[in-house]
VOROFI-608794 format. One line per 3 residues: number of its first residue (from 0); for each residue x negated, y negated, z of N, C-alpha, C, O. Coordinates in steps of 0.2 Angstrom, whole numbers. Example, Ala and Ser with C-alpha at 12.3 -4.5 7.8 and 13.67 -1.06 7.14 Angstrom:
// VOROFI-608794
0 = -66/28/39/-62/22/39/-66/16/39/-71/17/42  -64/11/35/-68/5/36/-64/0/39/-67/-6/40
***
This chain:
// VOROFI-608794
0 = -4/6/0/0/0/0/-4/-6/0/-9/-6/4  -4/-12/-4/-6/-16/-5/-7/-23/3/-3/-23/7  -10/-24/4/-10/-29/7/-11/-37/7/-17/-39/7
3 = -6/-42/7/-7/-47/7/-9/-52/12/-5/-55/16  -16/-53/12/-20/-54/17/-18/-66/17/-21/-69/21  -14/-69/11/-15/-74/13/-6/-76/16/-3/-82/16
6 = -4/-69/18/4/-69/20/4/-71/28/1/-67/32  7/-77/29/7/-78/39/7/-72/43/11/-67/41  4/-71/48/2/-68/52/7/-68/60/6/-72/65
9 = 11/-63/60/13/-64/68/13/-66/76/14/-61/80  13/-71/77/11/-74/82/12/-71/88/16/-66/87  9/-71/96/9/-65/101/19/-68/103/22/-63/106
12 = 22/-74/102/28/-73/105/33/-70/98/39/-69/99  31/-68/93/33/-64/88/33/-56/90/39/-53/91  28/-53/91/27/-50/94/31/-46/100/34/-41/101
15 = 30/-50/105/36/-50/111/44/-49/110/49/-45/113  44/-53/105/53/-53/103/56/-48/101/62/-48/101  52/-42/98/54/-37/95/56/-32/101/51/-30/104
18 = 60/-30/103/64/-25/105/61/-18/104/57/-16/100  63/-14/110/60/-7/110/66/-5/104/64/-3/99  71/-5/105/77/2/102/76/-4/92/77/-2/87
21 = 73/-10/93/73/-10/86/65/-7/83/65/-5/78  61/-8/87/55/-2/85/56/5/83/53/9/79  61/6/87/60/15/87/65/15/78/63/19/74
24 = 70/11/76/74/11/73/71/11/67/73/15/63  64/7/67/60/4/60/55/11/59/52/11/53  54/15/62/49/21/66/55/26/62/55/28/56
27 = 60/26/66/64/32/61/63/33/54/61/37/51  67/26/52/66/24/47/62/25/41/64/28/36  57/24/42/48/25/40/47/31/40/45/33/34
30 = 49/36/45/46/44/44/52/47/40/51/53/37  58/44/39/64/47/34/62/49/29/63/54/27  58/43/26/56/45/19/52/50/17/53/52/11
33 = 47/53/21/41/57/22/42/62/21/46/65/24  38/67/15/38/73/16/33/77/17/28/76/14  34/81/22/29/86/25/30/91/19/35/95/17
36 = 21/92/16/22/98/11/15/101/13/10/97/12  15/108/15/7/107/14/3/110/8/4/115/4  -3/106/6/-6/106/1/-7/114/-2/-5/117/-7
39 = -11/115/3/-13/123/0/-6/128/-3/-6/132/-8  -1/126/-1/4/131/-2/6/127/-7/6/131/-12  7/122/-8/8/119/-16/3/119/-19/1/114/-17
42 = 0/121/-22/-9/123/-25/-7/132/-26/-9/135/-31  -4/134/-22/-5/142/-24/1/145/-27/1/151/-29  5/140/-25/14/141/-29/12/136/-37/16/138/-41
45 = 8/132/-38/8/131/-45/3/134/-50/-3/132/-50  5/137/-54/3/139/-60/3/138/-65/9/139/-69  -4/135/-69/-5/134/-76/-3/139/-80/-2/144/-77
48 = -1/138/-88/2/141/-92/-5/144/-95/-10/140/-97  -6/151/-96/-6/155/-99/-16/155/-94/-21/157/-97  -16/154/-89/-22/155/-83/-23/163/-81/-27/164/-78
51 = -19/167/-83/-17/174/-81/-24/176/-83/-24/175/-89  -31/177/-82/-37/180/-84/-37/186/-82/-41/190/-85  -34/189/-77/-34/195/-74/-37/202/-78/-41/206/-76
54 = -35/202/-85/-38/206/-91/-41/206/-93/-42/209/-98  -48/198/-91/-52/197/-96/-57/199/-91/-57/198/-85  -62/202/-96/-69/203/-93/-75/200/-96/-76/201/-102
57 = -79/197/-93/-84/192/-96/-92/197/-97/-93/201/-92  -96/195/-102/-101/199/-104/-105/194/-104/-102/190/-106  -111/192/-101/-116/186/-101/-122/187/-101/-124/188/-95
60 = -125/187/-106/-133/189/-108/-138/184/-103/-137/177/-103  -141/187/-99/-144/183/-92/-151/183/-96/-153/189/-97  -156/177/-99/-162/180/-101/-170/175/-95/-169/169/-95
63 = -173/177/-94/-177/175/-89/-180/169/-92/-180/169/-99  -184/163/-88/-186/157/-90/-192/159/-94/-196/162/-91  -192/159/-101/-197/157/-105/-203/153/-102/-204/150/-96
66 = -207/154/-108/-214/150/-106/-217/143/-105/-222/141/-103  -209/141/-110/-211/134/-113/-204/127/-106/-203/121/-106  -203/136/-103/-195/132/-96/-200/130/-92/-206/130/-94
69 = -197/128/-86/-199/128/-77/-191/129/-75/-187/130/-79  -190/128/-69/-186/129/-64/-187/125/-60/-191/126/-55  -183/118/-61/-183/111/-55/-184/113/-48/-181/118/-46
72 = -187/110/-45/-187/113/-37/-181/110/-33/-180/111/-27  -176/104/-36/-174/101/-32/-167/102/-36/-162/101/-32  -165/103/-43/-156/103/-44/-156/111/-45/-151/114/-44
75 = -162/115/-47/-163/121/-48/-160/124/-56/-156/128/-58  -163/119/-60/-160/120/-67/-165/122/-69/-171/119/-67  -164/127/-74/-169/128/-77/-172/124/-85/-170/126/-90
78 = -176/118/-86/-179/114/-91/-181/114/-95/-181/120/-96  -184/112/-100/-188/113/-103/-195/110/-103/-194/104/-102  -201/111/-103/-206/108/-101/-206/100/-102/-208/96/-98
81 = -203/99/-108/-205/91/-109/-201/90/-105/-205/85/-104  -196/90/-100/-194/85/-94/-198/86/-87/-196/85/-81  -204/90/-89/-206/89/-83/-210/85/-79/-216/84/-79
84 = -205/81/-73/-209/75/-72/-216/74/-67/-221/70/-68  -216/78/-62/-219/82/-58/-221/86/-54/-216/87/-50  -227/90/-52/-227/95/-48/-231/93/-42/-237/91/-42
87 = -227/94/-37/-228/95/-30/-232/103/-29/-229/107/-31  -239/106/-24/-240/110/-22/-234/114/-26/-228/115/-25  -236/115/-28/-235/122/-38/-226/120/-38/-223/122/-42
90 = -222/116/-33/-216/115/-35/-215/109/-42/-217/104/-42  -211/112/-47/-210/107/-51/-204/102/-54/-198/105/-55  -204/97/-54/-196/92/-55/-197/87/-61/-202/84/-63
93 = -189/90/-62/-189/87/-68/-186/80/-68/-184/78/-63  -185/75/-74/-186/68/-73/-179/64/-71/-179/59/-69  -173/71/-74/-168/69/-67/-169/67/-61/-168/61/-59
96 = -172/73/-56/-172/73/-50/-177/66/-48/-175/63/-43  -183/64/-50/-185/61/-51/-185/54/-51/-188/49/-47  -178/54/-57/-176/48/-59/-176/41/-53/-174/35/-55
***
């Protein structure tokens, strides 16, 4: 909710004049509109259209760092030499981490 910070400001006999049974009225009021939902259960009752993967199986050829990679010591990606910006006691980073 926005706030208008150059809107008059209630004074301490403003304050006072307000009533307990009209506070609590303003309070009901207020919590009326509110709906209690909790997230996770709305997140695992919604379902995108056609996410069913349950029948897929994934094949992914894992191939070890070449000669010409490194292996960041600090985002842990594997690079390509030309980004290598320096090596710490044999750890090497690249010119992201660097950056």
């Amino acid at each position: 909710m926005a706030t208008d910070y150059d809107a008059p400001r209630k004074q301490d006999e403003d304050l006072k004049e307000d009533s307990i049974e009209e506070l609590q009225s303003r309070r009901s009021d207020q919590q009326s509109g509110s709906v209690d939902e909790d997230e996770a259960a709305a997140a695992e009752s919604f379902e995108l259209p056609g996410a069913d993967l349950s029948n897929e199986e994934l094949s992914v050829v894992v191939l070890p760092a070449q000669e010409d990679e490194f292996t960041c010591g600090s985002c842990f990606l594997v690079r390509h030499r030309s980004q290598l910006a320096e090596e710490r006691d044999g750890v090497k980073f690249c010119f992201e981490c660097m950056g």
